[in-house]
Phi, psi and omega in degrees: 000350191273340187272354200254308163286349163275336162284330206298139172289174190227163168104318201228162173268162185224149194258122195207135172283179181302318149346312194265330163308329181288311180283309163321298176260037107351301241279155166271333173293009159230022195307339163243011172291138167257148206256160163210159140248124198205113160035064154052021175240152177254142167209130206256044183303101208240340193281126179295156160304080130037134149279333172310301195295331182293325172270352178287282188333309190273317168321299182303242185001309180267013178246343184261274164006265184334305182318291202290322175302292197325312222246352175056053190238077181323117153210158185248093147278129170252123170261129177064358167308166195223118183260142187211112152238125203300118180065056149208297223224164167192098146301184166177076182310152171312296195219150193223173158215110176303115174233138166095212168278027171236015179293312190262011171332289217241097169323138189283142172113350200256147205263293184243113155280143175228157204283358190275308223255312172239157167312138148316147180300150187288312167218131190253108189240132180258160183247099199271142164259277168250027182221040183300306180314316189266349173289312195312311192268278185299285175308331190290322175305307188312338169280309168296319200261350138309315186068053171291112173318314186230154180206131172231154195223135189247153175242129193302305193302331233227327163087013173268155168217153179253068131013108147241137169251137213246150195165128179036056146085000197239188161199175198233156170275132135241156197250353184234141174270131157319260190319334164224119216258126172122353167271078172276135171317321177298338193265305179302346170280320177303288192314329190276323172325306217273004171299332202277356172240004210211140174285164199286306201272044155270328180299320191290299197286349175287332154272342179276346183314277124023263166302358175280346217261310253259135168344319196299121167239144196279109198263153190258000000 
């Protein structure tokens, strides 16, 4: 199998058991790579991050952030964690989030959650550049049979972001997020719009303005 873990393509799924996925991204030719597992298939993600994706990213992080201080709203965000349930499923979402009385759910020290032992994350976002089609698809089921409560997908070329709310194995377009309620899609594609002219803390001070603004209140 070692000669075998230097061949697997990366980038794409390959039909592979759990075994061999475990043992591949183990593997030191893969120490930064992030995994996925699915309906006996793997995908092995070897492609650098982008400057595009990195700033959606760090956008997106810091408007959900921002949101949740303002709004006294408890979450544990994780970057690149690997949600894992064994031997069968494993992600490593851009970004995940524990929210509400599920923030401290899961102890510091802990290295791959697994899905055995904790909830799935409340909500889970991928940020696609050149690989949008699989955020749509292949993650996106995968995300759902998680039973991740929410999933967005942001797509960078396009300055959009796509919202599910995830339920009975499925999932839905929403234009408002469930899990932090009063946090419309719209305000975050206007951030990432105005990203594309503006340095990040003008985008910053331009959402907290916005959210400080906003009708919404946090009932207690």
């Amino acid at each position: 199998m070692k000669n075998a873990i230097a061949k697997v393509p990366t980038d794409t799924w390959v039909v592979a058991t759990w075994e061999e996925y475990i043992e591949a991204i183990a593997s030191p030719a893969y120490k930064q790579a992030r995994g996925y597992y699915h309906d006996g298939r793997m995908r092995i993600e070897m492609a650098p991050i982008g400057y595009d994706h990195s700033c959606d990213h760090t956008i997106i992080l810091f408007a959900v952030n921002l949101f949740c201080s303002i709004k006294g709203i408890p979450i544990t965000g994780l970057t690149g964690c690997s949600f894992r349930k064994p031997g069968l499923k494993e992600c490593q979402p851009d970004v995940a989030y524990y929210i509400g009385e599920s923030a401290q759910v899961v102890p510091r020290g802990t290295k791959i959650v697994s899905l055995d032992s904790y909830p799935p994350p409340d909500l889970a976002i991928e940020v696609g550049d050149t690989t949008l089609s699989d955020e749509l698809g292949n993650k996106r089921i995968l995300y759902e049979e998680l039973s991740v409560a929410e999933y967005w997908v942001v797509d960078v070329q396009k300055a959009q972001l796509k919202a599910f709310a995830v339920a009975d194995g499925g999932s839905r377009r929403i234009s408002e997020s469930q899990v932090l309620p009063g946090l419309a899609m719209s305000f975050l594609e206007e951030a990432l719009r105005r990203s594309r002219e503006a340095n990040q803390a003008q985008v910053g001070a331009w959402l907290l303005q916005t959210f400080q603004s906003s009708d919404y209140t946090l009932d207690n």
